[in-house]
N, C-alpha and C positions, 0 to 999 in steps of 0.2 A: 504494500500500500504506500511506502514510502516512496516510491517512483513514480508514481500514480499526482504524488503532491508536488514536489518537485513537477514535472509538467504541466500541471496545471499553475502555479504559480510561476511558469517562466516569463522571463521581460521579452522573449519574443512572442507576439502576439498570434502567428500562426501556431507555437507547438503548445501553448497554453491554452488556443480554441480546439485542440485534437484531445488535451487532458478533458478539457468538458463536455466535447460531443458523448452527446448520450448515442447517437447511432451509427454504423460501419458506413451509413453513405458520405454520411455529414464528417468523419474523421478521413475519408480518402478524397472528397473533395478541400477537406483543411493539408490533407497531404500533398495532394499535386498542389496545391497555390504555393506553399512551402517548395517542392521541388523544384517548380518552375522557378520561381524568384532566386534560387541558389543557381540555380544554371546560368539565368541570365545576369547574375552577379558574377558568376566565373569567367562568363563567355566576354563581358566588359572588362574585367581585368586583365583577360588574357590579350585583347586588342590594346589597354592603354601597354601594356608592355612588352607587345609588340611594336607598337609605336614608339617607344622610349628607345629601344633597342635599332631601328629604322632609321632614328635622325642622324643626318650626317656631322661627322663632325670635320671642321677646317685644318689639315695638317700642317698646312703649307703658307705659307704669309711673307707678300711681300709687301716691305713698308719702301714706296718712292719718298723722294725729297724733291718737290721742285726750287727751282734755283730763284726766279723772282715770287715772292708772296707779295701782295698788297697791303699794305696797313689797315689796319677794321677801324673804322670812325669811331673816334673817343670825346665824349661830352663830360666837361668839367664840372661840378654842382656845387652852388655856394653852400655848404650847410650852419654859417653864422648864422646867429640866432639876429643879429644887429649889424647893421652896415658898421665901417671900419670908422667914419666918421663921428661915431660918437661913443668912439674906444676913449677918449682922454677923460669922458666925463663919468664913465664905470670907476676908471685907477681914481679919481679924484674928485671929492665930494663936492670941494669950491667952485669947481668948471660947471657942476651940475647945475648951477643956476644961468651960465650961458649956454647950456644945451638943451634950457628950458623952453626955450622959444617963445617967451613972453604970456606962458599960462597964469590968469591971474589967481587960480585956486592949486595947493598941491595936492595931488592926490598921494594917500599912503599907500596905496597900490602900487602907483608907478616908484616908488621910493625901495618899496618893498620889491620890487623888480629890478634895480636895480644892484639893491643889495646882495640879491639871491645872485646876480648876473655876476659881479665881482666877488662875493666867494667860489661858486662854479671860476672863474677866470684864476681866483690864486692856483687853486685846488689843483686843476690844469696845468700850471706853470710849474710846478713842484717838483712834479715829477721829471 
């Protein structure tokens, strides 16, 4: 009986419906679908490794050099965060009121950006 349970509790779900057919037609039609799907699992294996076994492989390699190449076009990209123009007034808090440009309010924001900008700038240079 312990074989009987075992198949019936199997996680494949054909030989677990052949544990609980109650009748020989119903356990030989659970048998062929079982059979079939192992065949045509075989018959798929045996083509992909046929296949794997098929692919050609390149023994032979030749590497040319031509003699003139063309240059590939190179595009240069600012990535400063601030034009170079108002590098004197980041090093120098005094100049900050002539790279003001005549704002009559200051904001802390822009101060505070500033300040973030010249630590980032030591920080940079340090190294």
């Amino acid at each position: 009986m312990e074989v009987n349970d075992r198949i019936q509790n199997s996680s494949v779900y054909a030989i677990s419906q052949i544990g609980y057919s109650k009748t020989s037609c119903s356990k030989i039609t659970w048998i062929s679908i079982l059979t079939g799907a192992l065949i045509g699992c075989c018959y798929q294996i045996y083509g992909f490794i046929d296949q794997y076994f098929k692919y050609p492989v390149i023994v032979d390699l030749l590497i040319e050099q031509p003699e003139n190449i063309t240059f590939p076009a190179v595009t240069i990209c600012n990535l400063n965060r601030m034009k170079s123009e108002y590098e004197p007034c980041v090093y120098n808090i005094d100049a900050l009121k002539k790279c003001h440009f005549g704002r009559t309010c200051w904001s802390f924001r822009w101060i505070s950006f500033v300040i973030r900008t010249t630590k980032h700038s030591h920080m940079q240079n340090s190294f």
